[in-house]
Jmol script that loads the backbone (N, CA, C; Angstrom):
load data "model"
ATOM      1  N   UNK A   1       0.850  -1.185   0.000  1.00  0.00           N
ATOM      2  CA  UNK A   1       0.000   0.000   0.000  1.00  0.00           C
ATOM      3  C   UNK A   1       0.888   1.238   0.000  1.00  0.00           C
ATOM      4  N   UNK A   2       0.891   2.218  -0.629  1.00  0.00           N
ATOM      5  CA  UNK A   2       1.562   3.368  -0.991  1.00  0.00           C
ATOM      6  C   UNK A   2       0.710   4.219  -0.222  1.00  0.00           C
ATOM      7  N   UNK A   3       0.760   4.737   1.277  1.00  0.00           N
ATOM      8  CA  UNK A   3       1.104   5.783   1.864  1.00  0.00           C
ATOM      9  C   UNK A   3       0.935   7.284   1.618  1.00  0.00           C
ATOM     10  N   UNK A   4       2.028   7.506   0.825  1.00  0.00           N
ATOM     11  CA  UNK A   4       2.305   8.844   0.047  1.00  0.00           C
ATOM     12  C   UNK A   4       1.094   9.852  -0.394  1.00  0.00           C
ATOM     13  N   UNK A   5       0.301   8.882  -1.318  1.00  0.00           N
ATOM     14  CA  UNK A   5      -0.581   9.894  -2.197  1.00  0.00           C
ATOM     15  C   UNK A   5      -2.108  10.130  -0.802  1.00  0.00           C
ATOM     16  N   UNK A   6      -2.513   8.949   0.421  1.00  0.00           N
ATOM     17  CA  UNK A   6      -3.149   9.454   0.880  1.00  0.00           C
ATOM     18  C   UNK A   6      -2.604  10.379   2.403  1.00  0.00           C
ATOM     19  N   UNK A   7      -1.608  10.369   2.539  1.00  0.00           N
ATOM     20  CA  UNK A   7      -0.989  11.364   3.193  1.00  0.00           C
ATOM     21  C   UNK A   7      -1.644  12.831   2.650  1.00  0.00           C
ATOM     22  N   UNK A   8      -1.062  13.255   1.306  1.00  0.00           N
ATOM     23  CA  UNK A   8      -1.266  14.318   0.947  1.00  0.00           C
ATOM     24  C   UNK A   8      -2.452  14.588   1.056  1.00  0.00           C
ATOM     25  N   UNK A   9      -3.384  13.692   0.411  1.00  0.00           N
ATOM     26  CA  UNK A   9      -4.884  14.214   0.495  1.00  0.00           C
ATOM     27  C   UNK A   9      -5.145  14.424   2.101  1.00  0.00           C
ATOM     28  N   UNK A  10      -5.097  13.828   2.853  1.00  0.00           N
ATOM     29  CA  UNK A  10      -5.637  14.274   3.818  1.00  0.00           C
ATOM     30  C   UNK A  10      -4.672  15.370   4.593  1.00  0.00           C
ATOM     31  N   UNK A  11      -3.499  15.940   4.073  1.00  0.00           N
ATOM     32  CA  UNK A  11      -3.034  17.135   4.690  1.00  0.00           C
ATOM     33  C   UNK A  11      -3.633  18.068   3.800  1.00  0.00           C
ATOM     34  N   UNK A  12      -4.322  18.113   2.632  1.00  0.00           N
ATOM     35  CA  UNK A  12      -5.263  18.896   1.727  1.00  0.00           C
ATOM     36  C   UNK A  12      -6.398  18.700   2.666  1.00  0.00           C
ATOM     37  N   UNK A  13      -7.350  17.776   3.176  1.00  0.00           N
ATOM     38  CA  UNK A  13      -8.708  17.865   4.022  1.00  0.00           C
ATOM     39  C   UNK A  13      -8.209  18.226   5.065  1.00  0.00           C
ATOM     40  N   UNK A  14      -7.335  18.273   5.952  1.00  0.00           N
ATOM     41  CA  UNK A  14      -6.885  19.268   6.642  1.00  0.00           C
ATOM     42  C   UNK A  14      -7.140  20.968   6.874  1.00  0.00           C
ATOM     43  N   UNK A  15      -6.425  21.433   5.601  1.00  0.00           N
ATOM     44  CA  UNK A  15      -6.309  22.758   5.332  1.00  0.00           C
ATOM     45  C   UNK A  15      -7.586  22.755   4.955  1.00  0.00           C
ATOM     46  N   UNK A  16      -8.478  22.664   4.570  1.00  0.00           N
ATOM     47  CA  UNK A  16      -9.635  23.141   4.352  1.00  0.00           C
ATOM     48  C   UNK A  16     -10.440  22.823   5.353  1.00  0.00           C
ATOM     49  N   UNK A  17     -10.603  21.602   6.327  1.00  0.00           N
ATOM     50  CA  UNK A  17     -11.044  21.664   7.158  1.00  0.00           C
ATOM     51  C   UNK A  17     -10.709  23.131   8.356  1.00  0.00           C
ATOM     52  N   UNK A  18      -9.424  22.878   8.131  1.00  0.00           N
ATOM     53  CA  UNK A  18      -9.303  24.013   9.446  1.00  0.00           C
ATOM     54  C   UNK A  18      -9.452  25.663   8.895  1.00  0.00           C
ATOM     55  N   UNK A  19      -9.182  26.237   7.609  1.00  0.00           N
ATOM     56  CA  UNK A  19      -9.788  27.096   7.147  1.00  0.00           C
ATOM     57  C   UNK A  19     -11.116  27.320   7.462  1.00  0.00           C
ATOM     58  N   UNK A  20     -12.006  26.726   7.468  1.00  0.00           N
ATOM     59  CA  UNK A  20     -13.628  26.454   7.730  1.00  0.00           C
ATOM     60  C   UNK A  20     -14.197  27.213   9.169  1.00  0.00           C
ATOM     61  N   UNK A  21     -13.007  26.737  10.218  1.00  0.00           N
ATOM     62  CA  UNK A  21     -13.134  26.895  11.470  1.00  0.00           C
ATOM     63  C   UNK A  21     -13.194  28.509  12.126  1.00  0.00           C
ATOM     64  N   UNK A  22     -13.572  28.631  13.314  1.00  0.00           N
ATOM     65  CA  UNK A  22     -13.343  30.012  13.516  1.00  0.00           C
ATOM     66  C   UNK A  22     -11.888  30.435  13.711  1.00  0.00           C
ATOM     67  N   UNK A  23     -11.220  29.313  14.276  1.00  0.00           N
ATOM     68  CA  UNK A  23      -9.702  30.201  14.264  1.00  0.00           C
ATOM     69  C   UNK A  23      -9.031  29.141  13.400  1.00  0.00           C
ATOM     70  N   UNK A  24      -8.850  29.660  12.465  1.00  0.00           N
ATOM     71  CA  UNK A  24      -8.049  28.820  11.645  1.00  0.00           C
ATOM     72  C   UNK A  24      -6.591  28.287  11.703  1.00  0.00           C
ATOM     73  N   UNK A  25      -4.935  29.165  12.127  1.00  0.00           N
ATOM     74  CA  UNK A  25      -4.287  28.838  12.569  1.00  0.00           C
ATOM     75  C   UNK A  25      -4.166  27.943  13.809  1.00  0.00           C
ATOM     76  N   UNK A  26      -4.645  28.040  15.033  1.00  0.00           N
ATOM     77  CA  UNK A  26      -4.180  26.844  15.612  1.00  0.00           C
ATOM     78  C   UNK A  26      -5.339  25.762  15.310  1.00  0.00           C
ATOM     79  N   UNK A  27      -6.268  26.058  14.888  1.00  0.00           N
ATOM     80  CA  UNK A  27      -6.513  24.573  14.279  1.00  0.00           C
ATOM     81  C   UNK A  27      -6.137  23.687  13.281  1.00  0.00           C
ATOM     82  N   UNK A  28      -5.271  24.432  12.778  1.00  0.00           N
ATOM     83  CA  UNK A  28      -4.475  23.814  11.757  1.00  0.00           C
ATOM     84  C   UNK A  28      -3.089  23.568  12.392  1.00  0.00           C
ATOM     85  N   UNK A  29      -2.375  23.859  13.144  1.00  0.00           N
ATOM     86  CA  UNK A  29      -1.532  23.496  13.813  1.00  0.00           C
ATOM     87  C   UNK A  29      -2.159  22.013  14.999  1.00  0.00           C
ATOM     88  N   UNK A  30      -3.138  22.339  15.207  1.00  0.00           N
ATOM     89  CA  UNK A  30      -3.445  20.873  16.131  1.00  0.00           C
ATOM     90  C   UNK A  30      -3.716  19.454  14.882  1.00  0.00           C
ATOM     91  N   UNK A  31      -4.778  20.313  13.766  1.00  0.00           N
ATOM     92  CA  UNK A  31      -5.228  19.048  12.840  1.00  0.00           C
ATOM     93  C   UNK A  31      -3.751  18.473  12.126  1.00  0.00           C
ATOM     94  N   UNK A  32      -2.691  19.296  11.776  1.00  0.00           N
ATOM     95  CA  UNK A  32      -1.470  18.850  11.402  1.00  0.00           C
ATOM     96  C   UNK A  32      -0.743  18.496  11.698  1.00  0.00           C
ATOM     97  N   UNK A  33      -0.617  18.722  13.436  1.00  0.00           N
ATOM     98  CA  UNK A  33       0.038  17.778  14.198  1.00  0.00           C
ATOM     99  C   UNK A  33      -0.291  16.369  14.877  1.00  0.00           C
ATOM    100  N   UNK A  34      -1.932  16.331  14.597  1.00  0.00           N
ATOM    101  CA  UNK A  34      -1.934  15.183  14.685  1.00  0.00           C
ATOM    102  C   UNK A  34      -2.317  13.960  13.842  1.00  0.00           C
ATOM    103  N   UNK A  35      -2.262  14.701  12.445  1.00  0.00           N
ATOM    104  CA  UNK A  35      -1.977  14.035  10.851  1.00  0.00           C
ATOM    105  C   UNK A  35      -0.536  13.978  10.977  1.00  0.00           C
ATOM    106  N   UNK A  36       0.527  14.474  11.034  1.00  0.00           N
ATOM    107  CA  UNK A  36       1.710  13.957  11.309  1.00  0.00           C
ATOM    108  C   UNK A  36       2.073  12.759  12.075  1.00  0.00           C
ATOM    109  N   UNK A  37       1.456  13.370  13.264  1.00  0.00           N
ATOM    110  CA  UNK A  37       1.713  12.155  14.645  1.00  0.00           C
ATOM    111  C   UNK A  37       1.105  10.466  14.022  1.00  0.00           C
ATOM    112  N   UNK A  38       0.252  10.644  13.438  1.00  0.00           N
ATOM    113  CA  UNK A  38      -0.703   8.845  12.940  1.00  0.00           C
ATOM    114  C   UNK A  38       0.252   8.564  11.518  1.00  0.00           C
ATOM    115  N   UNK A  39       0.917   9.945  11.252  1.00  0.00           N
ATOM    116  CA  UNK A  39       1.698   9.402   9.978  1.00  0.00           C
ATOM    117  C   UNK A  39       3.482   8.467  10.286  1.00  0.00           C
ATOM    118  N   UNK A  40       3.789   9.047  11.398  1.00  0.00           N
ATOM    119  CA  UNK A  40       4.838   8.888  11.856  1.00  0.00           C
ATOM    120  C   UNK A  40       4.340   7.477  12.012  1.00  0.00           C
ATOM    121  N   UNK A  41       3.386   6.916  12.901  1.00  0.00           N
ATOM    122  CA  UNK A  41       3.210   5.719  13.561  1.00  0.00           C
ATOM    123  C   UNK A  41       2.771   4.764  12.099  1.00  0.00           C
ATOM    124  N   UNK A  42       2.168   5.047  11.080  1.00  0.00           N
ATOM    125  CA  UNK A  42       2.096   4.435   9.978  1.00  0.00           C
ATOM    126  C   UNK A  42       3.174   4.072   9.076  1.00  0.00           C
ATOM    127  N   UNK A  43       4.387   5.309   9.386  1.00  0.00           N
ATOM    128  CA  UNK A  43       5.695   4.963   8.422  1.00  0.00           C
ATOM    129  C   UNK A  43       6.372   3.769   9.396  1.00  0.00           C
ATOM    130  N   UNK A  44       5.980   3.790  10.981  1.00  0.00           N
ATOM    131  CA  UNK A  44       6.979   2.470  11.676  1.00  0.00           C
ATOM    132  C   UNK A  44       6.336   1.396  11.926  1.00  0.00           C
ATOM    133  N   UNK A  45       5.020   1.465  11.298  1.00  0.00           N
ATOM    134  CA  UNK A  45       3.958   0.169  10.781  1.00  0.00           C
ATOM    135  C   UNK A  45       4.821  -0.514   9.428  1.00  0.00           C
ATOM    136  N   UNK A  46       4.702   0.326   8.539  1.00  0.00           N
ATOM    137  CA  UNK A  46       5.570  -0.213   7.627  1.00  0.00           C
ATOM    138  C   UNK A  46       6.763  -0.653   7.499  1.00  0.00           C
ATOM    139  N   UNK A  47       7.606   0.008   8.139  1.00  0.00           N
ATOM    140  CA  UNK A  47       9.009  -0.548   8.770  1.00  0.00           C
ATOM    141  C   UNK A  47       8.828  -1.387   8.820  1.00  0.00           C
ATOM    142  N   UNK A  48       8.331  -2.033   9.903  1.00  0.00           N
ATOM    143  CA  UNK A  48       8.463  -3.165  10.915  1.00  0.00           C
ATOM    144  C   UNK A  48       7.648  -4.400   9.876  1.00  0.00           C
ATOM    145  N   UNK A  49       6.561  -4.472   9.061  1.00  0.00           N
ATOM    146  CA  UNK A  49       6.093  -4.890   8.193  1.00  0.00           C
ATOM    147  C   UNK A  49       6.901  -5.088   6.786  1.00  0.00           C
ATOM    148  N   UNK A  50       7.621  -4.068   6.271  1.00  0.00           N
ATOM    149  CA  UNK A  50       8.396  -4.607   5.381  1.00  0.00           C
ATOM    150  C   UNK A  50       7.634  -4.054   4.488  1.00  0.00           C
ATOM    151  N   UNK A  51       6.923  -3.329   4.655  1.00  0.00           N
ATOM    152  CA  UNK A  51       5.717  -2.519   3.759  1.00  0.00           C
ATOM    153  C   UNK A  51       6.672  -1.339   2.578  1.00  0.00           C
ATOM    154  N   UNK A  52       5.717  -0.733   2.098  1.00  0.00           N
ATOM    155  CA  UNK A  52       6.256   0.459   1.150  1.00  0.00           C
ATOM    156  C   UNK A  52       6.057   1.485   2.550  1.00  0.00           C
ATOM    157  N   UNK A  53       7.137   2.700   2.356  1.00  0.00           N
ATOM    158  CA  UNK A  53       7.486   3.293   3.217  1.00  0.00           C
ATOM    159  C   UNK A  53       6.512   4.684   2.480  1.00  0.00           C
ATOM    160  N   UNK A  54       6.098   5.888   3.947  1.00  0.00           N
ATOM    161  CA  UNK A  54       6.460   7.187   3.803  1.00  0.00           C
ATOM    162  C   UNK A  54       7.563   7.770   3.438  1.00  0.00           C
ATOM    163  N   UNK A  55       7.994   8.353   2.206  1.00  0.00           N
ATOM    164  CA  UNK A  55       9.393   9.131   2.354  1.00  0.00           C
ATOM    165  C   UNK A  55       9.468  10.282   3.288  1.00  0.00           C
ATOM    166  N   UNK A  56      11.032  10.086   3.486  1.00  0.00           N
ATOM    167  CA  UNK A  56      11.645  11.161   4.364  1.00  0.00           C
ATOM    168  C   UNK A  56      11.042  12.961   3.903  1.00  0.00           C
ATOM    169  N   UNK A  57      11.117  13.188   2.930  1.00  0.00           N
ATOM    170  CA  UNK A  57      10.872  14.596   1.899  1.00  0.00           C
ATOM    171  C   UNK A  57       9.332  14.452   2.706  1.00  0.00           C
ATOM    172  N   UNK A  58       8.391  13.558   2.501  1.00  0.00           N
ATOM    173  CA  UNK A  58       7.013  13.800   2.953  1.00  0.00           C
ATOM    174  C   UNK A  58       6.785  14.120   4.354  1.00  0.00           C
ATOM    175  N   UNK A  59       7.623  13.105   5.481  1.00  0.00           N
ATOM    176  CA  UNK A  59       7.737  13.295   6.419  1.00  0.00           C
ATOM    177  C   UNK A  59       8.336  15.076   6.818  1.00  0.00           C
ATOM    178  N   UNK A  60       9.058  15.767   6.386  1.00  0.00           N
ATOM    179  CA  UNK A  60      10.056  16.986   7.003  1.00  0.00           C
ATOM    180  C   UNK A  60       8.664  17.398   6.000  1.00  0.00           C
ATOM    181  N   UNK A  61       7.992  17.950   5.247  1.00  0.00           N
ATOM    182  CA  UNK A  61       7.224  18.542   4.640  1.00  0.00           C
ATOM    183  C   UNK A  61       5.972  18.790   5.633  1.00  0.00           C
ATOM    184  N   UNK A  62       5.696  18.122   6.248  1.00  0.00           N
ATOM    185  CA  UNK A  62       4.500  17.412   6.958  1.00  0.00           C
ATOM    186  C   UNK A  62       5.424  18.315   8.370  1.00  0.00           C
ATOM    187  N   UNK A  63       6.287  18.521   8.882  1.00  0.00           N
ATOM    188  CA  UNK A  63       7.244  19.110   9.702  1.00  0.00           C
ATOM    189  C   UNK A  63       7.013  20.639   9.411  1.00  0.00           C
ATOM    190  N   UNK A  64       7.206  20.946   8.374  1.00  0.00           N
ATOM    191  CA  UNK A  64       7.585  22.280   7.824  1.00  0.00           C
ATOM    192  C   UNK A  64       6.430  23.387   7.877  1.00  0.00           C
ATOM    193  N   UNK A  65       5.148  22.616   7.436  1.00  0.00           N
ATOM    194  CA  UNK A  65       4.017  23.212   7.577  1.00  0.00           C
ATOM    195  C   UNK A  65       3.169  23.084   8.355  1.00  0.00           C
ATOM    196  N   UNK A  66       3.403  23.280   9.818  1.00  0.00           N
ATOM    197  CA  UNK A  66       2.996  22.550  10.900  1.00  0.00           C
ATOM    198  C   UNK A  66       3.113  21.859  11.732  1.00  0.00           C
ATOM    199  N   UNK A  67       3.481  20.872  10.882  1.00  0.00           N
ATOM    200  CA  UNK A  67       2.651  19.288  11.972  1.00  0.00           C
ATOM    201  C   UNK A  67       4.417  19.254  12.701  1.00  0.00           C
ATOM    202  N   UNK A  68       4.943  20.104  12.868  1.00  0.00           N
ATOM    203  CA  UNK A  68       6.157  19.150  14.010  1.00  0.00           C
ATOM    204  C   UNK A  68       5.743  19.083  15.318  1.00  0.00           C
ATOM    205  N   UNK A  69       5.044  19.472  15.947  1.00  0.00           N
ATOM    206  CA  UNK A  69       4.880  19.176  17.397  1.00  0.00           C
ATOM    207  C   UNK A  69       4.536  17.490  17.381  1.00  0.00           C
ATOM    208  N   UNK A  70       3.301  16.910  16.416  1.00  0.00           N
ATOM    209  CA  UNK A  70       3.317  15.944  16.454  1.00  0.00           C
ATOM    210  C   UNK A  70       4.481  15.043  15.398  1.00  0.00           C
ATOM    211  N   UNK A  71       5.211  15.887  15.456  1.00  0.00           N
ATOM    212  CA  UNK A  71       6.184  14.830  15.013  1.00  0.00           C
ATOM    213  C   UNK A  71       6.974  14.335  15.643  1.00  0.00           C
ATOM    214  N   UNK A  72       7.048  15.290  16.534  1.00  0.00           N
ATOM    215  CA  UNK A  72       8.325  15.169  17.832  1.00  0.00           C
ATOM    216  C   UNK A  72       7.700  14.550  18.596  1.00  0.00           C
ATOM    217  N   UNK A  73       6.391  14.141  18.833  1.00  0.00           N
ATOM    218  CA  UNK A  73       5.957  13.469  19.556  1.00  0.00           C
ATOM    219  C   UNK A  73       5.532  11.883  19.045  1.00  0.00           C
ATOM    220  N   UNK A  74       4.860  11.741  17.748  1.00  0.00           N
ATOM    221  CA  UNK A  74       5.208  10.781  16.723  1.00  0.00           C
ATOM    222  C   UNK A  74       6.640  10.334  16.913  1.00  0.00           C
ATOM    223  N   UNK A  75       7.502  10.960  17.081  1.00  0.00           N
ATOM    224  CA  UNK A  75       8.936   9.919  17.021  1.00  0.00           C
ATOM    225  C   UNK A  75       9.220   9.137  18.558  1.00  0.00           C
ATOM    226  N   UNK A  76       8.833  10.014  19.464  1.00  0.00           N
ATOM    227  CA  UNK A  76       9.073   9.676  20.736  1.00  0.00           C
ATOM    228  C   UNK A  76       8.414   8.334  21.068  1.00  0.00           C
ATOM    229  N   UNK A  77       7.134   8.486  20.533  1.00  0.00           N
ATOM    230  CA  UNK A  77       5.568   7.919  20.960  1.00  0.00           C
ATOM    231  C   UNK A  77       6.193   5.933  20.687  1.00  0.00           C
ATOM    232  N   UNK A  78       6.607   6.401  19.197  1.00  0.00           N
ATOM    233  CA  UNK A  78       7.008   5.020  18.183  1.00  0.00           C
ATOM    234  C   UNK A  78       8.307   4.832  18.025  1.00  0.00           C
ATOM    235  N   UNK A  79       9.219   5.422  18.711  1.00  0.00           N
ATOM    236  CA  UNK A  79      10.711   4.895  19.005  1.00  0.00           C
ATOM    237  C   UNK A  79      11.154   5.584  17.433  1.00  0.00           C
ATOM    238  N   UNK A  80      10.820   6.297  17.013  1.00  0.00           N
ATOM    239  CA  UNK A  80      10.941   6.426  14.749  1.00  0.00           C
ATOM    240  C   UNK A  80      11.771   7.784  14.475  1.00  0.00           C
ATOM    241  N   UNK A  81      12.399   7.129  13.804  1.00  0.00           N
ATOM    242  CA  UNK A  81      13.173   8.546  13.059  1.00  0.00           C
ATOM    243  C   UNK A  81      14.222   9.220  14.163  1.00  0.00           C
ATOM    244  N   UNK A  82      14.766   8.752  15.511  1.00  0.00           N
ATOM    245  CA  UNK A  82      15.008   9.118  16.267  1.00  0.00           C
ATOM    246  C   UNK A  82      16.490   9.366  16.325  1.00  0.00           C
ATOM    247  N   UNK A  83      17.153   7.785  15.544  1.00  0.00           N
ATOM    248  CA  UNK A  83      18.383   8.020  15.533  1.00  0.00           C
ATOM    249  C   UNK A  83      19.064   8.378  14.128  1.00  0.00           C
ATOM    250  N   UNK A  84      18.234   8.025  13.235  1.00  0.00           N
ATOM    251  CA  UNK A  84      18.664   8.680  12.087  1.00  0.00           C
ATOM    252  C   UNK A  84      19.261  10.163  11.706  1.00  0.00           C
ATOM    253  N   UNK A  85      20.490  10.444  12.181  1.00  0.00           N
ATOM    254  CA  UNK A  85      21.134  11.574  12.195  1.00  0.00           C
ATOM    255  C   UNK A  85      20.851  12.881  10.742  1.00  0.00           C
ATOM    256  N   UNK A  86      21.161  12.415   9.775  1.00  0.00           N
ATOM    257  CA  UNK A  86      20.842  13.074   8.813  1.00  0.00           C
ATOM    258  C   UNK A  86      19.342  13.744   8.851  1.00  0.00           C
ATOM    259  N   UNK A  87      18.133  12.939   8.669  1.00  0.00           N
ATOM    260  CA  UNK A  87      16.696  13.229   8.969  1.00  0.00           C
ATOM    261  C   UNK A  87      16.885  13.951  10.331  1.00  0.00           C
ATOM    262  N   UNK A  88      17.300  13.760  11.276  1.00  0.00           N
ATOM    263  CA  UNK A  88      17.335  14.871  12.323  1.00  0.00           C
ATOM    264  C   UNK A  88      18.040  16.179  12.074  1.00  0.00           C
ATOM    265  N   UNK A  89      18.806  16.409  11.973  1.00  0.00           N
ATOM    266  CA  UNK A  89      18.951  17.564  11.403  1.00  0.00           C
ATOM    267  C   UNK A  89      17.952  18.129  10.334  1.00  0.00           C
ATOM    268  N   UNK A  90      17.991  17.789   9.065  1.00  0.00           N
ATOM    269  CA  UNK A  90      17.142  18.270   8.432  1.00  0.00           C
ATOM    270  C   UNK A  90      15.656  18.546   9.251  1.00  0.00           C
ATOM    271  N   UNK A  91      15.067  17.550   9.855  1.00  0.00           N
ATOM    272  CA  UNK A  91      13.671  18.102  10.579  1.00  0.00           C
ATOM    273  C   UNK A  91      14.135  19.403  11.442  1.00  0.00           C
ATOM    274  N   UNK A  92      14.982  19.386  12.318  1.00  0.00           N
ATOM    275  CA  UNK A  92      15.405  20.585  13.265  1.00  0.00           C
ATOM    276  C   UNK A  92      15.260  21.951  12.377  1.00  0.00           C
ATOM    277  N   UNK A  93      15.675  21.568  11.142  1.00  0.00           N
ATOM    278  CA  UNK A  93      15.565  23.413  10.407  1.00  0.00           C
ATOM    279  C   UNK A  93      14.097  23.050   9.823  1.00  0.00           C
ATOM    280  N   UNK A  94      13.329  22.449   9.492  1.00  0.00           N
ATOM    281  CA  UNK A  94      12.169  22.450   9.059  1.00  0.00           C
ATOM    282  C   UNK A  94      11.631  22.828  10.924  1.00  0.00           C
ATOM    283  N   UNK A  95      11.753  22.624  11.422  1.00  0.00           N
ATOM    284  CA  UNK A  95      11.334  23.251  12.572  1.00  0.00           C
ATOM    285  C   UNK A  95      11.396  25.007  13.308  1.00  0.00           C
ATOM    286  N   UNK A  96      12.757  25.398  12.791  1.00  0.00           N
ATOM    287  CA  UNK A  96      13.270  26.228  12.846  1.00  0.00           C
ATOM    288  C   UNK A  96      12.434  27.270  11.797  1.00  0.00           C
ATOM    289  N   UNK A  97      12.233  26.521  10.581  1.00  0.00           N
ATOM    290  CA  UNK A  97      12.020  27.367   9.408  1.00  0.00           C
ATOM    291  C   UNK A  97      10.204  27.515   9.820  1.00  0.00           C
ATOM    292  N   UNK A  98       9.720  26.778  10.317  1.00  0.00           N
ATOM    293  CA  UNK A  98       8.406  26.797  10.624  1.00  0.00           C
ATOM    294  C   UNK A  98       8.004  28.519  11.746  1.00  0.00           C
ATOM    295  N   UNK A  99       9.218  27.980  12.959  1.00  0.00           N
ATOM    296  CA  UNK A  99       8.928  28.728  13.765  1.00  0.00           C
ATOM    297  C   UNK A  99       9.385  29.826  13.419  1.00  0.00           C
ATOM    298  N   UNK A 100      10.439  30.578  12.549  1.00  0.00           N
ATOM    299  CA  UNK A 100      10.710  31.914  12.658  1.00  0.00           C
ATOM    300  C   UNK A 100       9.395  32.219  11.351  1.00  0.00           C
ATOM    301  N   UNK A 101       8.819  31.438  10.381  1.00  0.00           N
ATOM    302  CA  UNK A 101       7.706  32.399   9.593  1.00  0.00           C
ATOM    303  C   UNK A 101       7.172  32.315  10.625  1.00  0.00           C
ATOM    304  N   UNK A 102       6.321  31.486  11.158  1.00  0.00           N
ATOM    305  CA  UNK A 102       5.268  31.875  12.447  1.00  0.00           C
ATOM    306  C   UNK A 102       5.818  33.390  13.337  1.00  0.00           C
ATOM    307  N   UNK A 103       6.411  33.370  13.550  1.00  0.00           N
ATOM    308  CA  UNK A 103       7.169  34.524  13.827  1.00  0.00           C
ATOM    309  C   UNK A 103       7.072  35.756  13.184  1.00  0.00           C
ATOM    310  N   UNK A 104       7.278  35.820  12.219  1.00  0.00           N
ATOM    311  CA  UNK A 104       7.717  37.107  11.251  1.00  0.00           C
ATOM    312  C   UNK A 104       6.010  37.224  10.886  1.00  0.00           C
ATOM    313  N   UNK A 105       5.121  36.275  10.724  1.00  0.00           N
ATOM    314  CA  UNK A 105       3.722  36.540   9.965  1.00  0.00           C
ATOM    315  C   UNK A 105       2.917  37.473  11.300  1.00  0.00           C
ATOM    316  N   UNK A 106       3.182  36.691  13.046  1.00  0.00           N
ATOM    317  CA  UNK A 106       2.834  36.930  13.672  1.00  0.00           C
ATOM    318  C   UNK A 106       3.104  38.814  14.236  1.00  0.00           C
ATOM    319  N   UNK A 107       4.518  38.970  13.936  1.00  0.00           N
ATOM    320  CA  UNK A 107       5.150  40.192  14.004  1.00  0.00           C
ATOM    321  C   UNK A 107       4.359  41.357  12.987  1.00  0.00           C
ATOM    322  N   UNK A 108       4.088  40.947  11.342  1.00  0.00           N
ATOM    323  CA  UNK A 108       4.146  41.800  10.492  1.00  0.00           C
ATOM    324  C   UNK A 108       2.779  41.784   9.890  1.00  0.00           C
ATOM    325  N   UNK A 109       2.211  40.964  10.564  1.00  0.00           N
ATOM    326  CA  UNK A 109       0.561  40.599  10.269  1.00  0.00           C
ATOM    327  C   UNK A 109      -0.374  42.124  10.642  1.00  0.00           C
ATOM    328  N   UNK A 110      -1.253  42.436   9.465  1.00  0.00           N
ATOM    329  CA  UNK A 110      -1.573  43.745  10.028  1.00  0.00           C
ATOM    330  C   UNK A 110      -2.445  43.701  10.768  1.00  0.00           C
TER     331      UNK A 110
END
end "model"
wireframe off; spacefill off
backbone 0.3
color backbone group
């Protein structure tokens, strides 16, 4: 089962779900972090299964626009992605890069 393509769709029913809402930013920060978090635990379903994987690029993407709280908690939760040095770094600036726009939108937002 390929992963990938319903990942996306539902980080697309996401964003429109939480657009919909009265506050749209942190509900999209909760609905994306915890579409991350069930994604994390689905990529170490597959692992462990021998399955077709989530890629890494989907995973830090899924990071970038949101969802890292549950990612960081997705990794903790499922032992995943934890020691993989390379993917850690890279998530850390998708984290970084998350939090300083949140930042700058929050600062310059009129």
């Amino acid at each position: 089962m390929n992963l990938n393509p319903l990942c996306y769709f539902l980080l697309v029913f996401t964003a429109v779900g939480s657009a919909l809402l009265p506050h749209p930013l942190p509900t999209w920060f909760v609905l994306a972090s915890v579409l991350t978090m069930i994604i994390y635990g689905a990529d170490k379903l597959a692992a462990r299964k021998a399955w077709r994987r989530v890629p890494e690029s989907t995973l830090l993407l899924f990071g970038v626009v949101g969802g890292w709280p549950g990612a960081i908690l997705g990794q903790q939760l499922f032992r995943h992605k934890t020691q993989k040095q390379p993917f850690r770094t890279y998530f850390m600036i998708t984290v970084v890069v998350n939090v300083v726009v949140l930042l700058a939108a929050w600062r310059f937002w009129p």
